[in-house]
Every structure is written in structure tokens, then in C-alpha cells.
N, C-alpha and C positions, 0 to 999 in steps of 0.2 A: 511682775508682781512678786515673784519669787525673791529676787533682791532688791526690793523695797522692803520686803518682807524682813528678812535679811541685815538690811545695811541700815535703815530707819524703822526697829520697832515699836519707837512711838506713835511715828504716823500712822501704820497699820494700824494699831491700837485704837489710833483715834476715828482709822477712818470706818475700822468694823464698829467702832460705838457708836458711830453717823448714822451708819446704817440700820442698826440697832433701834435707833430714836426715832429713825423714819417708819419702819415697822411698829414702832409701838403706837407713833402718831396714828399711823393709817387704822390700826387694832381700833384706838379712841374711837377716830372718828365712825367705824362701825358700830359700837358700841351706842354713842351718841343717833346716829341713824335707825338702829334698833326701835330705842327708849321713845323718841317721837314716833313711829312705826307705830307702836304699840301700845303707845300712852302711857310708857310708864317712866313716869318723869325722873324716878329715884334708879332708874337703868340696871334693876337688883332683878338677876335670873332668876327663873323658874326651874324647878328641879329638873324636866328633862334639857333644860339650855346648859344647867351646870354639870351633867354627866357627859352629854354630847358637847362642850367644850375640855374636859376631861380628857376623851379618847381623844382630840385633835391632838390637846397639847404631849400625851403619851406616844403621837407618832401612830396612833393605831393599834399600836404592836403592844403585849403584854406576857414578854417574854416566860415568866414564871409558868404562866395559866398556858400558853401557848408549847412549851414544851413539855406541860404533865400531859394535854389533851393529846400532843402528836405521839406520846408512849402510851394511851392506851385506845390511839386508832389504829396505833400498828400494833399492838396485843389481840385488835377485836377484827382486822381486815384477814388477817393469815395469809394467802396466797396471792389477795389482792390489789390493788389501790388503793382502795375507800374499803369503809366497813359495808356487810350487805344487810340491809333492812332483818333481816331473820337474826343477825348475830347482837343487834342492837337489843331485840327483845329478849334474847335470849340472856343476855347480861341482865338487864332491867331483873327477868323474873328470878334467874339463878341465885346471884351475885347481891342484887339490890333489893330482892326480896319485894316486887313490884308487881299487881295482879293487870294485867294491860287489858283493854276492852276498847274496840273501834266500834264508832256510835256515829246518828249524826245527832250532832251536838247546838249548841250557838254559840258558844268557844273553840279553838283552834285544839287547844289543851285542855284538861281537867284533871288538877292533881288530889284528892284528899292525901295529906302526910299523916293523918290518926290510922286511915284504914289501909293505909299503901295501895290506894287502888289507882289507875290511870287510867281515863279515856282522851282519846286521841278521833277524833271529827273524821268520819273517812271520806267526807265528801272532800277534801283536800287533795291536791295531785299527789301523786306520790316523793315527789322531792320534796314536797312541803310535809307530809307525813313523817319523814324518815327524820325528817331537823327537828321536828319536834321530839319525837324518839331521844335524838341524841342529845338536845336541849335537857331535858328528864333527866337525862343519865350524866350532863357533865355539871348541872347543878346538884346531885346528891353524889357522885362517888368526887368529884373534884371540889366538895365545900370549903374543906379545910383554905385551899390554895384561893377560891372565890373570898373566901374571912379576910384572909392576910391580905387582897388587894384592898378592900374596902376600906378596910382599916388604915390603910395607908393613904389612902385618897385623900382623909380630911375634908370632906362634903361638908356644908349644912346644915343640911336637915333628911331627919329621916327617910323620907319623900326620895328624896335625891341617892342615898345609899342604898335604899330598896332598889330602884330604878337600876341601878349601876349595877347591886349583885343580878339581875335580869340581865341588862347586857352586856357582861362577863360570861352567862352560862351559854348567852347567843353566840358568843365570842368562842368561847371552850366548843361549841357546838359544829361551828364552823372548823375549829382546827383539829376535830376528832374526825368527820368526814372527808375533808382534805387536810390530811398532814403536811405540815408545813416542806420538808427536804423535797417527798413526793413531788407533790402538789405542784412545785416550785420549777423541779426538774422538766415534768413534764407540760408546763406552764411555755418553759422556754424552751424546749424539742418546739413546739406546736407556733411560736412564734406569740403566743396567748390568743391565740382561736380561742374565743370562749364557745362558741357549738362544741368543740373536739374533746374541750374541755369536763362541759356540759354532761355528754356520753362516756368520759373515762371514769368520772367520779359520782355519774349518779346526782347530779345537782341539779337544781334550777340556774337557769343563765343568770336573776340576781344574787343568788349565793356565791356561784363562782366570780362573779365581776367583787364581790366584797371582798374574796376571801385574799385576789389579788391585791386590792388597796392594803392588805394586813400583811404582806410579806416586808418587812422591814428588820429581820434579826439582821444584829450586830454580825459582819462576816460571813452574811449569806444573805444580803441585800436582792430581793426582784427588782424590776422596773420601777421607781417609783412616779404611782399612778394616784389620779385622781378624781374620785367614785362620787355619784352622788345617784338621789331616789328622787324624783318630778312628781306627783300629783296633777291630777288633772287643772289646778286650777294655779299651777305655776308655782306651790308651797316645795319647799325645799324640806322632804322628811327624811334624808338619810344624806348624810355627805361625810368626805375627808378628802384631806389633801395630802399626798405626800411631795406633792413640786410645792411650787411656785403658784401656783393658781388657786385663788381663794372664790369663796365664797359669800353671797349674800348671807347677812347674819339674821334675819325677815325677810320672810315675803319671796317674792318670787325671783327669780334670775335673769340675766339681760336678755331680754326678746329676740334679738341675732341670734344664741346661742341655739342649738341644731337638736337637743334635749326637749324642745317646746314641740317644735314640727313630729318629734318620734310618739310623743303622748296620742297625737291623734292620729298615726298611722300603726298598728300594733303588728309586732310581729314582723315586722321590717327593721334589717338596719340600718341605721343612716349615719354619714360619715362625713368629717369637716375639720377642715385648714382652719383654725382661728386666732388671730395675736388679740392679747390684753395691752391697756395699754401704758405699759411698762416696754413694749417691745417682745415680748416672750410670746412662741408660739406653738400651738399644742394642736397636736391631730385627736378628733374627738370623736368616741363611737355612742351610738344613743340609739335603744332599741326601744319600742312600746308595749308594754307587756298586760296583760289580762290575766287576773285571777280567778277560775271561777267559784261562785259564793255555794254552789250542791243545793239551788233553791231557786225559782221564778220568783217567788217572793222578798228577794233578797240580791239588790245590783251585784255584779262584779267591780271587784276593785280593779281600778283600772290607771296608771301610771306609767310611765319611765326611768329607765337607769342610763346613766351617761358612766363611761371610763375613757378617761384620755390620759398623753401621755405629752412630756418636751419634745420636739421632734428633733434632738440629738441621741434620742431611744427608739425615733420611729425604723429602725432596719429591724428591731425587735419587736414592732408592732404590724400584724399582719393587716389592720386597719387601714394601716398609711400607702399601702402598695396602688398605683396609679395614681397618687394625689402630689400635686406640683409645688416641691416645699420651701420654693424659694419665696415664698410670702405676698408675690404678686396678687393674688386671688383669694389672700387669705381674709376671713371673715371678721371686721374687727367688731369684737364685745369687751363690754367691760362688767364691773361685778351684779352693782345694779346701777339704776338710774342715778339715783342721789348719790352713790359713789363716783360717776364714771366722768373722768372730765372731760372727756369728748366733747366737743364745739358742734360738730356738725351730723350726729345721727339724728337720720329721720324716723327712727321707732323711738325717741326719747319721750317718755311722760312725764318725767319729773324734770327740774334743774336740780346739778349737783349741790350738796348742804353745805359747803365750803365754798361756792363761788356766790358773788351776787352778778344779777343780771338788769337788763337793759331793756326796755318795754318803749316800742315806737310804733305810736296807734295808727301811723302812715306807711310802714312797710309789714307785711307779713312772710313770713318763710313757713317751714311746716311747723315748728313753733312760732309761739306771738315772744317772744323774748331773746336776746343774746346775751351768750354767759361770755362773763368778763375772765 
């Protein structure tokens, strides 16, 4: 490759632009799978589709906001890791001039900006309390840098910029509790245990699984990994990729995939060999996690987070230890149905939107059709 590279740069040229065209094709045709998904024939996002395409195409990473947030978690941590719950507030009232009050609320948050007051829902656990704290605090002392991103986003509509400066301050949130260098270091001491993880910073295990997917600074690269949030009913509310492994763009994810089975086992992790089918294969960890609502009157949220990784990264993922990676056993999924060209799975509901198929009212298989 090297001297091809080399010795014919036209061809390389042409053949990264091959490649290129086959990614944008593939792009299309999610896009088109969407638009029929959802009815909407004119395939024109909605603001949170155009900010959460936004941070995909950003790589996750927003190095400006990402390094004002890591200078003043290490200003607000002192001797520590992570900032501690007491110092969070103590900036809010000092510094920010912020009257704080924990209530139980029917918001997570409650800011008035006329009176500077804040209440903060204390039926929350307390790693979900703390991020809202620090949420508070990197949407008012880091606005300026929050301005400059939106501004440069070029969104829209309104709708979509508001959206985005929210998760920008989730963003600043995350990388004021775990500083990026921190965070990073001992991310890979620990192999990415996200329990070890969990207990050094004070997180919730979905914060830290996020805060992995964001490690992508130029010249201080983590693993890169691939995050996503399940809902009970298979919706895809939180994702990024930084491989190779995408995403359904609606709806729900390939049924093989090991993220489905975690939603209804909580508080277990569960672990999985998987190839797409490009050939690419990823060890995947997927835990099911429970939020509680501080109410009988009011269910728990209740969902999954998946993070996997290429398994040329698996000696740095403690997930993959015991699992057989020569790809024998490995679990093939693909994005979703309507994307996936697979021939022959038996959890398939749909045909793919690009293949036509073949209906013979005298043979049945687990489908009534073969794709061509």
C-alpha cells in the first residue's frame, strides 16, 4: 500500500475517492431508509437528528469546550481526580453567584437565570445529581466558548442551536468531571473497567461509557470506541461511533446485537464477538441499567448502554478477555434490517431497501421471500 502510494498517486487518489463514494452511497441510503421509517418523504431532519448528526460528524470531540472544561475540573478537583460534589457547589454559590436548593421536583433541573436560583431533584442518585451541578456550572462560567461553538455550527433553526448549546454544556459537563488527560490515563491503567472507572471519578457507568466515546484529541487519541443508549423498546437514544461500526439512523438495531438481551437483564454485563458485514469485528459490552424515578407514582427509566471496540484494540479492552477472536463464534449483525444484506438471518423482519426479492407460494423458509 505504501508504494502504491508512492509510486501511482493517482490511483490511491482514485481509489480513496472509491471509497469515499461508497460511504456516501451507504450514508444515502440510510438517509432514504430513515425518510420511509418515518414518513417523511422530503428526508429533512428534525432538530434533535440535525445536532446528534452534528456531534457524529465532529468525531464527538470539541476540542475548544473540551479543553476550557478539563482547566477548570482541574482548578475545582485540587488533590483529586474528579471534582467533589461540595466543590461543585461551592463554585455555583461563590464564583457564580447561584442560590442552590435540593427539592423533589418533576424536573431533573430547575434553573430561574432572573433570580439565580437553582433546584436540583434530590431523588436522583447521586452521580446524576453531581452532572447536573456541573451541567449548571459549564453552561454559565464556560458560555462564551458554548457561543463560539454554536455559532459555528451553522444549524437551521433555532430549535436545533438551543438543543446543541444543551449538549455542549452535557458535553463541558462530562469533561469537567472527568478531565480529559486524567480520565484517559487512568482509563488505560485499568484496561477501561468502566466499574474501576465508575468508583475513581464518581460517575454513573452511562457517563463514563460516554465520556470514553469523547476521548478523540488530536495527539492524545483513547481507544476509539463505539457508544450507544437502548431503550426499552429497541429506539436508539444516544449513539456515536468513532470505528467503523455505524448505526441505524431510526428505529431500532439488529436484533443479534447483545444491547437488546442487556435492556432486559439490568445490572448484568453482557459481552459479545460480533462481525458486520463488511467483515469488521468488535467485542461489545452492554449493561442494563435502571433509573430510579423518587416516586411509586412514576416508572423508572429503564434502558441500556452498549460500548465496543475493533478487536485490534481488544488487549486494551478488559471486556474481550476469555472471548475467542478468531471470528469462529462470532455473532454476525448488521445495522438494521432494511440495511443489512444478509441472505440468510433468521431474526430478519424486513428485506433490505436495495435488494428486490423473490416470493414462492410453495417453498417457505423463516421468511416467505428470497433476496436477490
Amino acid at each position: 500500500m505504501a508504494r502504491i502510494a508512492e509510486q501511482q498517486p493517482a490511483l490511491a487518489d482514485q481509489f480513496v475517492a472509491l471509497h469515499q463514494a461508497y460511504l456516501h452511497a451507504g450514508q444515502r441510503l440510510q438517509i432514504v431508509d430513515e425518510a420511509l421509517s418515518s414518513d417523511n418523504a422530503g428526508g429533512s431532519r428534525l432538530p434533535w437528528e440535525e445536532v446528534r448528526d452534528w456531534f457524529h460528524n465532529s468525531g464527538n470531540y470539541v476540542d475548544i469546550l473540551d479543553r476550557a472544561a478539563e482547566a477548570l475540573g482541574d482548578k475545582l478537583r485540587g488533590a483529586q481526580l474528579t471534582p467533589a460534589i461540595e466543590g461543585l457547589e461551592l463554585y455555583l454559590r461563590n464564583a457564580l453567584s447561584i442560590s442552590l436548593l435540593y427539592s423533589h421536583n418533576a424536573g431533573l433541573r430547575d434553573y430561574d437565570p432572573q433570580m439565580g436560583h437553582l433546584v436540583i431533584d434530590q431523588s436522583q442518585p447521586a452521580e446524576s445529581r453531581r452532572f447536573q451541578l456541573a451541567h449548571q456550572l459549564a453552561a454559565m462560567a464556560l458560555r462564551d466558548e458554548i457561543s463560539q461553538v454554536v455559532e459555528g455550527a451553522k444549524l437551521r433553526t433555532p430549535a436545533s442551536r438551543q438543543l446543541l448549546s444543551i449538549g455542549l454544556a452535557n458535553y463541558a459537563a462530562g469533561a469537567i468531571l472527568m478531565p480529559y488527560r486524567r480520565f484517559r490515563e487512568e482509563a488505560r491503567a485499568v484496561r477501561h473497567d468502566i466499574d474501576r472507572l465508575c468508583q475513581a471519578f464518581n460517575v454513573s457507568f452511562e457517563q463514563a461509557c460516554h465520556r470514553l466515546s469523547t476521548l478523540q484529541r488530536p495527539n492524545a487519541r483513547g481507544v476509539p470506541f463505539f457508544f450507544c443508549r437502548v431503550d426499552m423498546a429497541g429506539n436508539i437514544t444516544k449513539r456515536h461511533s468513532a470505528t467503523r461500526f455505524q448505526f441505524a439512523r431510526f428505529g431500532g438495531a439488529c436484533p443479534l446485537w447483545i444491547v437488546h438481551e442487556a435492556v432486559a437483564i439490568p445490572d448484568r454485563i453482557l459481552v459479545q464477538l460480533a462481525e458486520t458485514p463488511d467483515g469488521v469485528r468488535y467485542v461489545s459490552m452492554a449493561k442494563g441499567l435502571v433509573k430510579p424515578s423518587g416516586s411509586y407514582d412514576r416508572a423508572p427509566r429503564r434502558y441500556a448502554v452498549a460500548l465496543g471496540c475493533e478487536i485490534d484494540h481488544a488487549r486494551e479492552f478488559i471486556y474481550a478477555d476469555g472471548l475467542d477472536l478468531t471470528g469462529r463464534n462470532a455473532t454476525k449483525i448488521g445495522i438494521s434490517c432494511r440495511l443489512c444484506p444478509r441472505p440468510d438471518c433468521d431474526q430478519r423482519a424486513f428485506p433490505p431497501s436495495d435488494r428486490e426479492i423473490i416470493v414462492d407460494p410453495d417453498r417457505r423458509s423463516v421468511v416467505p421471500y428470497r433476496i436477490l
